[in-house]
C-alpha positions in Angstrom: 62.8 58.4 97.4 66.1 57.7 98.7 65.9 56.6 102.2 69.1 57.0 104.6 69.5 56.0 108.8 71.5 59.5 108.9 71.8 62.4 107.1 74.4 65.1 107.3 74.0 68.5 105.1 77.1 70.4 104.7 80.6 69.4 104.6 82.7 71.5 106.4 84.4 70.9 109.4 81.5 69.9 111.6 79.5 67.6 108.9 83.1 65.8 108.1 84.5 65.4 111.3 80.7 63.5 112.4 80.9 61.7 108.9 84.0 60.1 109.7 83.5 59.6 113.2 81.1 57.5 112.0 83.4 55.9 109.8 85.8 54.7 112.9 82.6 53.7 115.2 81.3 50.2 114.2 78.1 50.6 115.1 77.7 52.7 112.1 79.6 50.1 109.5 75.4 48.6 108.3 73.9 52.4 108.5 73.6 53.9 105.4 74.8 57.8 105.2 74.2 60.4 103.4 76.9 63.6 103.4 75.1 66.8 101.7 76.7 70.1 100.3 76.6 72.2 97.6 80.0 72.6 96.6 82.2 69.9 95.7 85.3 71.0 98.3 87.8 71.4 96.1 88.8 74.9 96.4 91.1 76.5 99.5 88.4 78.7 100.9 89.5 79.2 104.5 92.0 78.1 107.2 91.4 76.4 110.9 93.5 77.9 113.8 94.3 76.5 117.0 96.3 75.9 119.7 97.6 72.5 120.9 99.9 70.7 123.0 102.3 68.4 121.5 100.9 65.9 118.7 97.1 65.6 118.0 94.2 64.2 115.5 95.0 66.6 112.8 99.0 66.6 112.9 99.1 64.5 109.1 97.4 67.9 108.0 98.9 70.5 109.6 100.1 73.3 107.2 102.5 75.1 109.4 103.1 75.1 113.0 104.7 78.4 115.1 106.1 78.2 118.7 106.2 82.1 119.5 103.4 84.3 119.2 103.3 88.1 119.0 101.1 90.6 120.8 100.3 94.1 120.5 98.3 97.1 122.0 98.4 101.0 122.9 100.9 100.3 126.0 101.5 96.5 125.6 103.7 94.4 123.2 104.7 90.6 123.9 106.8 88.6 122.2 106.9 85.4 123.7 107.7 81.1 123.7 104.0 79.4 124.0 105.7 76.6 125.0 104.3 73.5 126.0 101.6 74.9 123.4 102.0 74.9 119.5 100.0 77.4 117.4 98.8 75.5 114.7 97.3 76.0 111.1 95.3 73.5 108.7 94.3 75.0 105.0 90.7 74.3 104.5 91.4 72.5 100.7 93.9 69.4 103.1 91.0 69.0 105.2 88.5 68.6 102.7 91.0 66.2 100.9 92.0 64.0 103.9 88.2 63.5 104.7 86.2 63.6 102.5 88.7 60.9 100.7 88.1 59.3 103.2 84.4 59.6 103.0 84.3 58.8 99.3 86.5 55.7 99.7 84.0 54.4 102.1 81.4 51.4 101.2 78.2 52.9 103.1 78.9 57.2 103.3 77.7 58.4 99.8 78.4 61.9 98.9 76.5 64.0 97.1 76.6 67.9 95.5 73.3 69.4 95.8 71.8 72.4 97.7 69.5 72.0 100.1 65.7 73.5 99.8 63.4 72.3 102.0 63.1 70.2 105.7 60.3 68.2 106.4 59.9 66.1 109.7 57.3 63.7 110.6 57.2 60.9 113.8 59.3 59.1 111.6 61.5 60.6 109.3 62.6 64.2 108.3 62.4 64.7 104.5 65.2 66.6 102.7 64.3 68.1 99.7 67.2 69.5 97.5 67.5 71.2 94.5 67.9 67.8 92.2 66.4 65.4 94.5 64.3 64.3 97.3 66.0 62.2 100.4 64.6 60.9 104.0 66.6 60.4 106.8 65.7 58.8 110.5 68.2 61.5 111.9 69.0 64.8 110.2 72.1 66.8 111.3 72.4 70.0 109.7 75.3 72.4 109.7 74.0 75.2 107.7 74.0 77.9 109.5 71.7 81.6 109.4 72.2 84.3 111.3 68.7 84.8 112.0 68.7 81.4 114.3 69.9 83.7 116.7 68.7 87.7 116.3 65.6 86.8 116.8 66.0 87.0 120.3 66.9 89.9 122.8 68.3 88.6 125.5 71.8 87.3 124.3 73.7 89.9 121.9 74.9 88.9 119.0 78.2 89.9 117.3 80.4 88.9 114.7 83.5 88.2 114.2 84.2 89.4 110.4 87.3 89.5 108.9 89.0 89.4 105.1 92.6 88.0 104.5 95.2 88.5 102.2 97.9 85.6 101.0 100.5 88.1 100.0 104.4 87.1 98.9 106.8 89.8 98.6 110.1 90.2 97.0 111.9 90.4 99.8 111.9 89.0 103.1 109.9 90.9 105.3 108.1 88.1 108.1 109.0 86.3 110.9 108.3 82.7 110.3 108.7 81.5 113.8 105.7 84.4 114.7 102.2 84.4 114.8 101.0 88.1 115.0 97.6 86.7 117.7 96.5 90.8 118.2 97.4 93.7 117.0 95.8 96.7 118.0 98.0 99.3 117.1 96.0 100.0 114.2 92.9 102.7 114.9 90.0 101.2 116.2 87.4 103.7 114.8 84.8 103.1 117.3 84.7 99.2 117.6 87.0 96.6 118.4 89.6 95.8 115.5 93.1 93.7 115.4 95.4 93.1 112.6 96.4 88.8 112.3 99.3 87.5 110.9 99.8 83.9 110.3 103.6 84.2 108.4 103.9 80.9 106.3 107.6 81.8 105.0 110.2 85.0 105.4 108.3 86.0 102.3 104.9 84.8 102.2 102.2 85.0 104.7 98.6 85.4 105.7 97.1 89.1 106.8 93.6 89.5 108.3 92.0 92.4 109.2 89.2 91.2 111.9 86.8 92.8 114.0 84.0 92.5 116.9 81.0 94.0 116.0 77.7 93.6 114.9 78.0 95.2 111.3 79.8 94.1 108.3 82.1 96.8 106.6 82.1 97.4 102.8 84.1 95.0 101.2 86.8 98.4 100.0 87.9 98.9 104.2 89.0 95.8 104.8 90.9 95.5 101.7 92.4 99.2 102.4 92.8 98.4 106.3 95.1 95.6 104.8 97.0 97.4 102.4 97.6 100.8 104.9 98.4 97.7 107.5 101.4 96.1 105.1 102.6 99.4 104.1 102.9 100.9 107.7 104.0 97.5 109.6 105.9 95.9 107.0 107.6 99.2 105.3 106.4 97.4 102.0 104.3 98.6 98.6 105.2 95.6 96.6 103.6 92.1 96.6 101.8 90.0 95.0 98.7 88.7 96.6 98.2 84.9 95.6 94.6 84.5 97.5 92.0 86.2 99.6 89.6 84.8 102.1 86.5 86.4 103.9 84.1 85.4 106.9 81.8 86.1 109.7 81.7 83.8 112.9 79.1 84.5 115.4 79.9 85.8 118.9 76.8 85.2 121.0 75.5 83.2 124.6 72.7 82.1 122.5 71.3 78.6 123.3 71.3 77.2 120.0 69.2 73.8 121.3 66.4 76.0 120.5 66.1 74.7 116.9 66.4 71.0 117.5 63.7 68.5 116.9 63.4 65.4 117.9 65.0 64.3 114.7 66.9 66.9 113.3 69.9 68.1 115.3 72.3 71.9 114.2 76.1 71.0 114.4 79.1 73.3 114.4 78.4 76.6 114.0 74.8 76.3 113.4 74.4 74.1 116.8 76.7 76.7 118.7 79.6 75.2 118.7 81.8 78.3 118.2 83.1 79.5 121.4 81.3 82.3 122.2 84.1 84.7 123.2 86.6 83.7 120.7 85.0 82.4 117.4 87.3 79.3 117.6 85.7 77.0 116.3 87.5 73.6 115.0 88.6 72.4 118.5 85.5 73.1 120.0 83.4 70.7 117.0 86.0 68.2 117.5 85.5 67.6 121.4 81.6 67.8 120.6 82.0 65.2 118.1 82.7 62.0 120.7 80.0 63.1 123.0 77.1 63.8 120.1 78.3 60.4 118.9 77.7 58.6 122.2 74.0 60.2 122.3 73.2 58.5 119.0 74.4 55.7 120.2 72.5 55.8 123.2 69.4 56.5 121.7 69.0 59.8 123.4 67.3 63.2 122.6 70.2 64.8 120.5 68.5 68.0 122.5 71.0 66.5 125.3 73.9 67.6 124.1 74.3 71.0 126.1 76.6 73.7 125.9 76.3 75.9 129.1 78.6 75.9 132.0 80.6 78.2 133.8 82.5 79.4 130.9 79.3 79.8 128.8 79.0 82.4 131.7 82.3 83.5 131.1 81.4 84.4 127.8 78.5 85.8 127.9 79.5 88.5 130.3 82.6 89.2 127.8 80.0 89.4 125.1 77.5 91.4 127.3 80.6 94.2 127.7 81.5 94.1 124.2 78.0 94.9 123.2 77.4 97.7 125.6 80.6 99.3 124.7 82.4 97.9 121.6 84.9 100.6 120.9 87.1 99.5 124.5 87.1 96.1 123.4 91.0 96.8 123.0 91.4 97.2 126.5 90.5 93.6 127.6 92.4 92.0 125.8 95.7 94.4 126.4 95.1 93.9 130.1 94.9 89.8 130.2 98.1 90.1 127.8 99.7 92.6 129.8 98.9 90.9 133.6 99.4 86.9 132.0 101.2 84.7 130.6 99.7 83.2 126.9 99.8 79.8 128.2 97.7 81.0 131.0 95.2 82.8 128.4 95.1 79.5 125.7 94.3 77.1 128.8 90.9 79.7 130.0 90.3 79.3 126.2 90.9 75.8 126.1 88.1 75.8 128.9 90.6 73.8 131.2 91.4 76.0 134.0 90.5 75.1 137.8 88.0 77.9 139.7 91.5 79.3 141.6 93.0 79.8 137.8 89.7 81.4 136.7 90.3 83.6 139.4 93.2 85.0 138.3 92.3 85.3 134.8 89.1 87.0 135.7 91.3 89.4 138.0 93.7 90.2 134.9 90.3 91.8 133.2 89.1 95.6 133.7 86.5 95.4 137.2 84.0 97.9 136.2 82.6 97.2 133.2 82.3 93.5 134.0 80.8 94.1 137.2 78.2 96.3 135.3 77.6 93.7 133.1 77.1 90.9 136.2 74.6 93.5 137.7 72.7 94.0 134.7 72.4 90.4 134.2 71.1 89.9 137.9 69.2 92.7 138.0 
C-alpha cells in the first residue's frame, strides 16, 4: 500500500491551489503528497471569472482583462467604467499548466491519473481505493463533488447555475473588446431566471453563454439554439465559426456542507461549499479559503473548523430562498440593484467586503416584498 501524510483527490482549482499552497508552506517540505484525478489536465475545459483590484496571485495567467462591463434588462441598460476593479479571465488549460507544473516539478507532491472508487476511514488513516490502485492517507481532502451531498435535505433549496458556451470567431468584427456583457436579460425568460454572458476576447472572437437559475437542466438542443437565436438577434450575425464549447452546473444553495466531514477527511471547493451561494463564483472564494484551511492543518485542528456562515451566508440564503419560491422574477433583482447602484458597489457586496451601513443600501436597492416574505418564512 502506498502510504501518504495528505491526500488530495481532484485537481481542479480547489485541489491545486491546496497542493501548492503546500508547496510555499515549509512545514509541508518532509510530508509526502499525494494529488489524485482522473484526467490528465491537459485539455481547455472551462474558464475562471472574477473581479479584482489592481494586480493579484493569478495576474502571470490572466487570459484577458476588461475595464467596462455591460448590463441589461426589460427597462435597464448600463454601460459603465468598473474602475478601481478589473474583470478578469483565466482559461482553465493556463491554470492546469502553471500548477500542476509546478506540482510535477516538485520533489515530495506526486501526481497521479486514476479515478477514485472507494473511501475508507479508520482512527488512523482513511483508505483510498481507486481504480488501479490502493492509497492511505493521515488526512484526505476531497474535491469531488455530487449533487446529492446537498438534496438530501429540505431545509436549504438547491439550485443550479447551468450554463453552455460557445467560442465563436466571425468574419467580421462584431464585439466590443473593452466589454464584458455581466447580464443580459433581454432575452425571454420562459418561466425561470436566464441571462445571456459575453466575455469578448477580440473584435472578432469571443465567449457566449447562455446561463440560468434553476433547479433543472435543459436539453442539451435549447442552450445551443438560445445561443444561436442570441448571436443572430444581438449581433445581426449568421456566420461564424465556433472553435470550442464548454458546459456546467455550479450549485446555488445555504447548504452547510461541514455535514460530510470526518475527522479525517475534509470536502474542498465546490464540494466543501465554497461557491458563493448567491453567485456561483467560485475561484476567489477557494482562494481566500485556502490560507485559513491551511493554518488549521497546521494547527492541528478539526478541519470541521473551517466554517462558512456569516451574515452574508444570510444574505444568500434569503436571495436563494426568493429564487426558489419564485424563479421566473429572478430578472427583477438583479435589474433593480443595477438600476439603483453603482457596479463597484455590487462587486464589493459580492466580494463580501462591505460595512453593515453599505449592506444597507444594497439591501435597500432589492424589491421589499418578496424578501420580506422570505425573512418571515424563515422565522416563522
Amino acid at each position: 500500500m502506498n502510504e501518504y501524510d495528505y491526500i488530495i483527490i481532484g485537481a481542479g482549482a480547489s485541489g491545486l491551489l491546496l497542493a501548492d499552497a503546500m508547496l510555499n508552506d515549509s512545514f509541508f517540505d518532509q510530508k509526502k503528497i499525494l494529488l489524485l484525478d482522473k484526467n490528465a489536465k491537459d485539455t481547455n475545459d472551462r474558464t475562471w471569472c472574477f473581479w479584482e483590484e489592481g494586480n493579484g496571485q493569478f495576474e502571470t495567467i490572466i487570459h484577458k482583462k476588461w475595464n467596462s462591463i455591460h448590463f441589461q434588462g426589460e427597462d435597464v441598460l448600463k454601460r459603465t467604467d468598473i474602475s478601481p476593479y478589473s474583470y478578469k479571465m483565466i482559461r482553465s488549460i493556463d491554470f492546469y499548466n502553471h500548477y500542476l507544473g509546478r506540482v510535477k516539478a516538485s520533489a515530495n507532491i506526486t501526481f497521479v491519473q486514476d479515478t477514485l472508487i472507494d473511501l475508507k476511514e479508520s482512527e488512523t488513516v482513511v483508505t483510498v481505493q481507486t481504480t488501479n490502485n490502493t492509497y492511505s492517507g493521515k488526512y484526505v481532502f476531497n474535491s469531488l463533488f455530487d449533487y446529492k451531498m446537498a438534496t438530501g435535505q429540505n431545509k436549504y433549496p438547491v439550485l443550479q447555475q447551468h450554463f453552455v458556451g460557445w467560442v465563436i470567431k466571425t468574419d467580421k468584427p462584431i464585439f466590443n473588446s473593452n466589454e464584458v456583457t455581466y447580464m443580459d436579460f433581454s432575452i425571454p425568460q420562459e418561466g425561470s431566471t436566464r441571462f445571456m454572458y459575453v466575455l469578448p476576447y477580440s473584435n472578432d472572437t469571443a465567449l457566449i453563454e447562455y446561463t440560468l437559475f434553476s433547479e433543472k437542466l435543459l436539453k442539451r438542443a435549447e442552450y445551443d439554439e438560445a445561443i444561436k437565436n442570441y448571436i443572430a438577434k444581438r449581433f445581426n450575425c449568421d456566420t461564424y465559426e465556433i472553435i470550442e464549447k464548454e458546459a456546467g452546473s455550479i450549485p446555488m444553495t445555504a447548504y452547510d456542507f461541514r455535514e460530510h466531514h470526518t475527522n479525517r477527511i475534509r470536502y474542498i471547493g465546490t464540494a466543501g461549499g465554497w461557491a458563493k451561494p448567491s453567485t456561483g463564483y467560485t475561484l476567489m472564494s477557494t482562494a481566500k479559503k485556502i490560507p485559513q484551511l491551511l493554518e488549521l492543518i497546521k494547527q492541528g485542528k478539526p478541519l470541521k473548523k473551517l466554517k462558512l456562515k456569516g451574515k452574508f451566508w444570510f444574505y444568500d440564503m434569503l436571495f436563494l430562498d426568493v429564487l426558489h419560491h419564485d424563479n421566473e422574477n429572478g430578472h427583477s433583482i438583479f435589474e433593480s440593484i443595477f438600476k439603483s447602484l453603482k457596479p463597484q458597489m455590487v462587486f464589493k457586496f459580492l466580494d463580501e467586503n462591505t460595512s453593515l451601513k453599505e449592506d444597507i443600501i444594497y439591501i435597500n436597492s432589492c424589491p421589499k416584498i418578496p424578501f420580506i416574505k422570505a425573512l418571515f418564512r424563515r422565522l416563522f
